[in-house]
N, C-alpha and C positions, 0 to 999 in steps of 0.2 A: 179255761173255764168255759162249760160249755152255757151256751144261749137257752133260757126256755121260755117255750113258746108253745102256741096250739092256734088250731085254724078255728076261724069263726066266721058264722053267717054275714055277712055285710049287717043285716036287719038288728042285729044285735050288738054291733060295736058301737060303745058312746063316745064321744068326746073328751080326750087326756089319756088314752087306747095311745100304745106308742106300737109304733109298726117295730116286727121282729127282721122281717126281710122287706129289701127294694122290693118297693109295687109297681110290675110292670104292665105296658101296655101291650095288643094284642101282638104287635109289628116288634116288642122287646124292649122300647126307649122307656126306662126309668120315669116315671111320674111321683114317687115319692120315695126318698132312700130312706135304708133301714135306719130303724133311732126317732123318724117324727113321732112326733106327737101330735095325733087327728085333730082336730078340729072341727065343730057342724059343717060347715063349708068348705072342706078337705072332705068330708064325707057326701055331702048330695053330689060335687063333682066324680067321686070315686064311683057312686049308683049309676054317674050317666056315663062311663066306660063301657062298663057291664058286665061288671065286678060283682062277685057275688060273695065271695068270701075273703079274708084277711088272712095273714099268719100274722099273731100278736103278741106281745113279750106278756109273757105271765111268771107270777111267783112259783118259786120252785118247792116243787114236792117233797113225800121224804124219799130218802132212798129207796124205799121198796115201792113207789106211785113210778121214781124217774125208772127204775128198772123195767115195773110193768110198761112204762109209756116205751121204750125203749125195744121191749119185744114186742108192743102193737105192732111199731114203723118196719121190725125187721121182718113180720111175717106179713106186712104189705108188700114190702118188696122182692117179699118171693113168690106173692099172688102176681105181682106187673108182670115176672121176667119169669116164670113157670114156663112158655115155651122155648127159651133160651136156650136152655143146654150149655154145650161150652162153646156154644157159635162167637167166635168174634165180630164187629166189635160191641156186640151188645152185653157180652158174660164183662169183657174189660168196664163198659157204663155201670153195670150192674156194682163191682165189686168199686168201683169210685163211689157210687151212690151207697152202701153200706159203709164204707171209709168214712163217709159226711156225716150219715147218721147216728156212727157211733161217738163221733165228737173228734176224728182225725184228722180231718180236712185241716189243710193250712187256708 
C-alpha cells in the first residue's frame, strides 16, 4: 500500500500533522521518525533546525488526483537528472529514485 503524502511549508503545519518521512537533521541523524504526530513544541524546535518544510501524511486522492500527483514527481525527476544521460552511477540513482516513486521500493 502505498503512503500519501505532500510536502508543506513549516509555516503552515498544525499540531496532530503526522510526519510521512523521518525528519532529518542537516549532518542525517533522525530528529523525528516517520508516524509522529507534531505537536507545538515538536514544531518551534523543528523552525529552530531550519527546516522549512515537512513531508506529511495526507488523505488519499481518487485515482485520477494519485495518477496526476504521480506524473508531477516523475517529470520532476526527469527535470533533476535531465543531464544524466546514461552516465553511471547517476542513471542507476535515477532509475532507484522512480522505483521509490512509483511505489516499488521495498
Amino acid at each position: 500500500m502505498n503512503r500519501h503524502y505532500h510536502y508543506m511549508p513549516l509555516s503552515k503545519v498544525t499540531p496532530g500533522t503526522v510526519l510521512a518521512d523521518d525528519l532529518l537533521d542537516k549532518v542525517g541523524h533522525v530528529l523525528l521518525p516517520a508516524g509522529t504526530t507534531l505537536t507545538e513544541r515538536m514544531l518551534q524546535a523543528i523552525a529552530q533546525h531550519d527546516i522549512h518544510q515537512l513531508s506529511v501524511e495526507s488523505e488519499a486522492g481518487t485515482e485520477q488526483e494519485q495518477i496526476e500527483d504521480l506524473a508531477t514527481k516523475l517529470s520532476r525527476i526527469e527535470k533533476i537528472f535531465r543531464q544524466v544521460g546514461d552516465a553511471e552511477p547517476a542513471s542507476i540513482l535515477k532509475s532507484y529514485v522512480i522505483f521509490y516513486r512509483q511505489g516499488e521500493a521495498k
